[in-house]
N, C-alpha and C positions, 0 to 999 in steps of 0.2 A: 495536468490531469485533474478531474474534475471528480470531487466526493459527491457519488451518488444517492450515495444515505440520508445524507444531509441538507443534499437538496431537497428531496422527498420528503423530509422534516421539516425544510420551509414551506413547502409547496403547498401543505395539510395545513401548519398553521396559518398559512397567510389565507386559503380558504375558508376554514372554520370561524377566522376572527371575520370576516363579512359572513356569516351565518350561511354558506353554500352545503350543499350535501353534493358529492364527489358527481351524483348524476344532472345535476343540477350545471355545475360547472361544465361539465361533459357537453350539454346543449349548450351554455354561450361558445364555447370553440369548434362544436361540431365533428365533435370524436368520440367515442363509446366510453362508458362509465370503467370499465376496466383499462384505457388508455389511459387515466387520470388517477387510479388506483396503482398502473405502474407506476408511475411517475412516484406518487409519493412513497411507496415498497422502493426506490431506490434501485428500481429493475429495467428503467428505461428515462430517458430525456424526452420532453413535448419538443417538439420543430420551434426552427426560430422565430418564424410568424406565430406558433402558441406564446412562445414567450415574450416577443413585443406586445403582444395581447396582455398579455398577464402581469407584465411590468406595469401597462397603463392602466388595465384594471385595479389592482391594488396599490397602484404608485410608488412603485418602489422602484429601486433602480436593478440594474443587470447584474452587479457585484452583491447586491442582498441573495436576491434570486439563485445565483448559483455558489451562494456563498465565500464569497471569493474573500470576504475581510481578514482581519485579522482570529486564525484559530485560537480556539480554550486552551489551556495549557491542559497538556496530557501525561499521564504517567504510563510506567508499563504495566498498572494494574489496570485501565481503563483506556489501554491504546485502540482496543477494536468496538469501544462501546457507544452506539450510534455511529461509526461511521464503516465507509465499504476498504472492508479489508487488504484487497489489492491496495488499493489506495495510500491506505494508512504503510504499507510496508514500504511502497514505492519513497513517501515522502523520508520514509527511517535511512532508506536506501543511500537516498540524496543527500541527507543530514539534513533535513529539512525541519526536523522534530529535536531540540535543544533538548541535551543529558540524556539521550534515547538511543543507542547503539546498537543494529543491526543483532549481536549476541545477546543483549537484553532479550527481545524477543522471539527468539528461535525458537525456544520449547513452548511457544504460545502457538506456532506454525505447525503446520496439515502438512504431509508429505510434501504435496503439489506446491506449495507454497514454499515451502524449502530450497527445491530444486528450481522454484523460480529464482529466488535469494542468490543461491550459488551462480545459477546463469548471467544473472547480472551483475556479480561479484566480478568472474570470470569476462564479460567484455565488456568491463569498463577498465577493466587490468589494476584492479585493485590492490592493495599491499593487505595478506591475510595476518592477524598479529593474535599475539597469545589468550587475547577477547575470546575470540570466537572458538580459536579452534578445539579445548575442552566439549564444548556445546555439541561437536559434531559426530554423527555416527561415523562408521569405519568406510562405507562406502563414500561418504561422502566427505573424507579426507583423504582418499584416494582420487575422487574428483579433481580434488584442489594441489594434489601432489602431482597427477599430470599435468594439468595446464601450469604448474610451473617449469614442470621438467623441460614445457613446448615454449614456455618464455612468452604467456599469455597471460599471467599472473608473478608478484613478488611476495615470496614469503620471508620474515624474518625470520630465518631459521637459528642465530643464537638465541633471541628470544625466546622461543616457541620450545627449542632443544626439549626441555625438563615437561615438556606437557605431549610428546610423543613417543610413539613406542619404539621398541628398538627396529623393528621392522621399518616402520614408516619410517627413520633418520634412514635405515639402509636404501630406502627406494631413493631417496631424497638422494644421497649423495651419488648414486649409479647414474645420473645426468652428469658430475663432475669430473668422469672418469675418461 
């Protein structure tokens, strides 16, 4: 997956430092000044023939361009700053981001974002551990208590025990019965 933001951060610097103004660039690829204003807002990708273009115009190679090297180190005060959000969770997701655990940044998450979390938590058949599940509203431990009950998910439940209610240990064990 490809950070949007940040390409659009290269895209501005690598235009600015040859002295282009966004309309300017717009004429040598022959796309509208607001096609080149997405691109840098992070709101869209130029085609690949713009970016072979763009590689040789400024000489840089295809891993600069779309940032592909090695990332900043990031913390969970500055996990979403410059770059595209999806993004950034999908990599937490993965463990793609060293000392950064999906729990870390859940109270940084928008509903939508949440339930995206959960979603992918759920079909990747993840083990939910005593991390997260504090972090979670009620609904959305009852998410995670079905899909275990349907053996879509593992939860450690001695772990977890002392961070759930009495309810939620009841639902939990009405699968065992």
């Amino acid at each position: 997956m490809l950070d949007l933001v940040q390409i659009g951060i290269k895209l501005s610097e690598l235009r600015t430092e040859k002295n282009l103004s966004q309309a300017e660039l717009a004429e040598l690829l022959y796309v509208s000044h607001q096609a080149v204003s997405k691109w840098e807002r992070g709101l869209a990708l130029p085609t690949i023939d713009n970016i072979i273009f763009l590689m040789q115009y400024y000489e840089v190679s295809l891993e600069e361009i779309l940032c592909l090297g090695p990332t900043k180190k990031v913390t969970v005060e500055t996990i979403f700053d410059g770059h595209d959000r999806h993004y950034m969770i999908k990599e937490v997701l993965q463990g793609n981001i060293e000392g950064i655990h999906v729990s870390d940044i859940l109270y940084l998450c928008s509903n939508e974002e949440r339930q995206f979390i959960i979603k992918d938590l759920i079909d990747r058949h993840q083990t939910i551990d005593h991390r997260l599940w504090p972090r979670l509203s009620p609904t959305e431990r009852y998410q995670f208590i079905k899909a275990e009950k349907e053996g879509k998910i593992t939860m450690n439940v001695h772990q977890m025990a002392s961070y759930m209610s009495p309810n939620e240990n009841r639902k939990l064990k009405e699968k065992k019965r």
